[in-house]
C-alpha positions, 0 to 999 in steps of 0.5 A, spaced: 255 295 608 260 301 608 262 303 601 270 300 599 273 305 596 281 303 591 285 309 587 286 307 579 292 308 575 290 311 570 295 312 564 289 314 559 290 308 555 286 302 555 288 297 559 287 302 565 281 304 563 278 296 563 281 295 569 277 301 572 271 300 569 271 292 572 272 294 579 266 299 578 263 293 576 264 290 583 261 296 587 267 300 588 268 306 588 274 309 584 278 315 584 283 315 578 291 317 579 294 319 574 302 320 575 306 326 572 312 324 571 315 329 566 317 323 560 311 323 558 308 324 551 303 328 554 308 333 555 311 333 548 304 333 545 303 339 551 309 343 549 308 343 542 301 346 543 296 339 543 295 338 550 287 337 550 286 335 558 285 332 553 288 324 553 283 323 559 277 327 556 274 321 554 277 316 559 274 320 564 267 321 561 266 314 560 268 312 567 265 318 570 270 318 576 274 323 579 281 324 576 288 327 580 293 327 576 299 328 581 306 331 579 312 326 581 316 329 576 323 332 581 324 325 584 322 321 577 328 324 574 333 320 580 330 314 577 331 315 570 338 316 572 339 311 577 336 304 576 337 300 580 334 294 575 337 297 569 333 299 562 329 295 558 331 296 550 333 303 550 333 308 557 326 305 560 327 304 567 320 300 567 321 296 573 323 302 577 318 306 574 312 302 576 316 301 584 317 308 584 309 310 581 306 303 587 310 307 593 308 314 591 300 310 590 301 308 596 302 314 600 296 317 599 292 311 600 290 314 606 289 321 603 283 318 599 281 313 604 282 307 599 284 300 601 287 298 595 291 300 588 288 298 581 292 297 576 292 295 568 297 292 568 297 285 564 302 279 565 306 278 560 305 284 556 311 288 558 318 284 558 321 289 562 316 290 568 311 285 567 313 277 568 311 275 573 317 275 578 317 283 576 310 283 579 312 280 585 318 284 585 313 290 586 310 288 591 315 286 595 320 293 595 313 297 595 310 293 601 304 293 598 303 285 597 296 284 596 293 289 596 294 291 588 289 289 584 291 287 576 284 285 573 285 283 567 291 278 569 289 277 576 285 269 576 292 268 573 296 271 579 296 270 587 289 271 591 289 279 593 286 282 600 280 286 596 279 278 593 279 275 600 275 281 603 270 279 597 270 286 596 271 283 589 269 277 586 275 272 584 270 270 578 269 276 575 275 278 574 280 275 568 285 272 565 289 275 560 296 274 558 301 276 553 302 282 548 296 282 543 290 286 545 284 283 542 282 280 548 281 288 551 278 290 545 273 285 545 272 287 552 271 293 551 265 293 546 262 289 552 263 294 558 261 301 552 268 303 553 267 307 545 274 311 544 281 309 547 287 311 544 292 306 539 292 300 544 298 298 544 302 305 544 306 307 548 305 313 553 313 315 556 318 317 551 323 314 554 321 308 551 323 311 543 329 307 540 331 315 538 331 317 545 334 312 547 340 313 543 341 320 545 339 319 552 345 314 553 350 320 547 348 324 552 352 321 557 358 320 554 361 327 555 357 330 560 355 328 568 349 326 570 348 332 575 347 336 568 342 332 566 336 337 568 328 336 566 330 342 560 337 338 558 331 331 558 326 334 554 331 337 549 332 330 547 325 328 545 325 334 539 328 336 534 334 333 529 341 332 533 348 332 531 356 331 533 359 337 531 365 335 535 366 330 541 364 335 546 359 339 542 352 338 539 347 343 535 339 340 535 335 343 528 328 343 528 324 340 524 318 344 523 314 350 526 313 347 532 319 344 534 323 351 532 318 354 538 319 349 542 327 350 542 327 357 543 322 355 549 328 351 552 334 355 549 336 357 555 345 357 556 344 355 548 346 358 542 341 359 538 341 360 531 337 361 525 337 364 518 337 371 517 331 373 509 329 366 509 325 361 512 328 355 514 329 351 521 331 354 529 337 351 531 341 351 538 348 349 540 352 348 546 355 354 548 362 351 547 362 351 540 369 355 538 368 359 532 370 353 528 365 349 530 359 354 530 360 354 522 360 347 521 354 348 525 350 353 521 352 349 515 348 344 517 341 348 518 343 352 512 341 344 509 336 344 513 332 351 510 327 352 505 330 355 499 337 352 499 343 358 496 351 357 495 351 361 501 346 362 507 347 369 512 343 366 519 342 370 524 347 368 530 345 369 538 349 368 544 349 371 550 344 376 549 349 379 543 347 377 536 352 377 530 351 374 522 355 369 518 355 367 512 355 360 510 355 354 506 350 348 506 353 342 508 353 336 504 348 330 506 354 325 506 357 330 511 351 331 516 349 324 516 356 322 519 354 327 525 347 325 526 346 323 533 
């Protein structure tokens, strides 16, 4: 019998990783996807210099299958701005997210000579994407009705092609609900998956209650078309605050974060103190001369060694000057926090 191939999505997480290793069971050969989207922790932990090929080292070594990670970071930035089925909690588009991943999925279906999509999805887990008229929301804008196999849910859920064609065993798949992870674990220990990250962590950031709240400031004085992947990821670092109603500063909170501002200054002030150690802040280039002060007095706050006035070090435009200025009081700074 000729050898059934399926593509998995792939998060790095466990569920994707269970479904995976269910449908190897079956004898099919699997070739796992990731999708890159450019919200993902992966890239927050990348740009703060952890990224170990790193959350899918382990996931991919237990499998032993092949992995593609697949850039579809350009066009994911509409979907984040434009959802048709709106955000979850904070700025979450999860049902347009998952249409969105299932359509580019299936575009390559014939790249990699698979018959049908494997997923970890779990019925009932996800309120924003996962009930079980979401799933069916999916596979009707995607086209790809039947041919999405979800192994840990599926003998809860319509019969698949990969089912009929008994490429698959109905009976060897499962009938997980809901939002607790036990059962995953468990099935874990009996498939010899050892290592998996916090089961029931999320992957994207968009999904952070902080991120959501920016995300949405963001957008009350400025138009999408500004909202570039730099401005997106700028949001995911740092401490934010309201100067005025038009202009913001961004302080980091340690080293790492101060390199990652000056990594994603560009069009920014940057600012930071001149003879002592203390955070990197940026602001926005309409800052008047009013507001530049207020703003370093915010990071003055912020530095190691805490003076009655604080010199920093002020860069903008290619031209540097210095300014003296007083720390804020923590009343003052905490009225401005985004």
């Amino acid at each position: 019998m000729e050898k059934v191939r399926a593509i998995a999505l792939l998060s790095g997480g466990l569920d994707s990783t269970l479904s995976a290793k269910i449908v190897m069971k079956e004898g099919i050969e699997v070739i796992g996807i990731h999708f890159y989207t450019g919200f993902s922790v992966i890239e927050r932990r990348r740009l703060m210099g952890r990224f170990q090929e790193t959350i899918f080292s382990k996931t991919i070594q237990q499998l032993q299958v092949p992995l593609e990670i697949i850039d579809i970071s350009e066009g994911y930035l509409d979907v984040v701005l434009n959802p048709k089925y709106g955000y979850g909690a904070n700025a979450n588009p999860c049902l347009d997210c998952k249409i969105y991943m299932f359509k580019k999925a299936k575009e390559i279906l014939e790249e990699f000579d698979a018959k049908f999509i494997v997923t970890g999805e779990v019925l009932g887990q996800r309120p924003m994407s996962q009930q079980r008229h979401q799933l069916m929301i999916i596979e009707k804008e995607t086209g790809l009705k039947g041919l999405i196999l979800r192994p840990l849910s599926q003998k809860l859920l319509p019969e698949t092609i990969p089912e009929k064609e008994r490429w698959v065993k109905r009976e060897n798949l499962y009938d997980i609900s809901g939002r607790s992870r036990k059962v995953q674990m468990k099935l874990a220990d009996e498939l010899g998956i050892k290592e998996y990250p916090q089961p029931a962590g999320g992957c994207c950031f968009l999904t952070e209650e902080t991120y959501g709240r920016r995300f949405f400031d963001y957008f009350k004085n400025n138009p999408k078309d500004r909202f570039t992947r730099k401005e997106a990821l700028l949001l995911a670092f740092g401490r934010h605050f309201h100067i005025s109603e038009k202009t913001k500063a961004i302080v980091g909170r340690n080293e790492i974060e101060n390199k990652v501002l000056q990594e994603l200054s560009n069009g920014k002030i940057i600012c930071y103190p001149e003879d002592m150690k203390g955070p990197v802040m940026l602001l926005d280039q309409s800052a008047d001369e009013d507001e530049l002060k207020k703003a370093c007095g915010i990071l003055a706050r912020y530095c190691k060694k805490v003076e009655e006035k604080v010199l920093m070090k002020v860069i903008q435009g290619g031209k540097e000057e210095k300014l003296f200025v007083e720390p804020l009081e923590d009343k003052e700074i905490e009225d401005m926090r985004i």
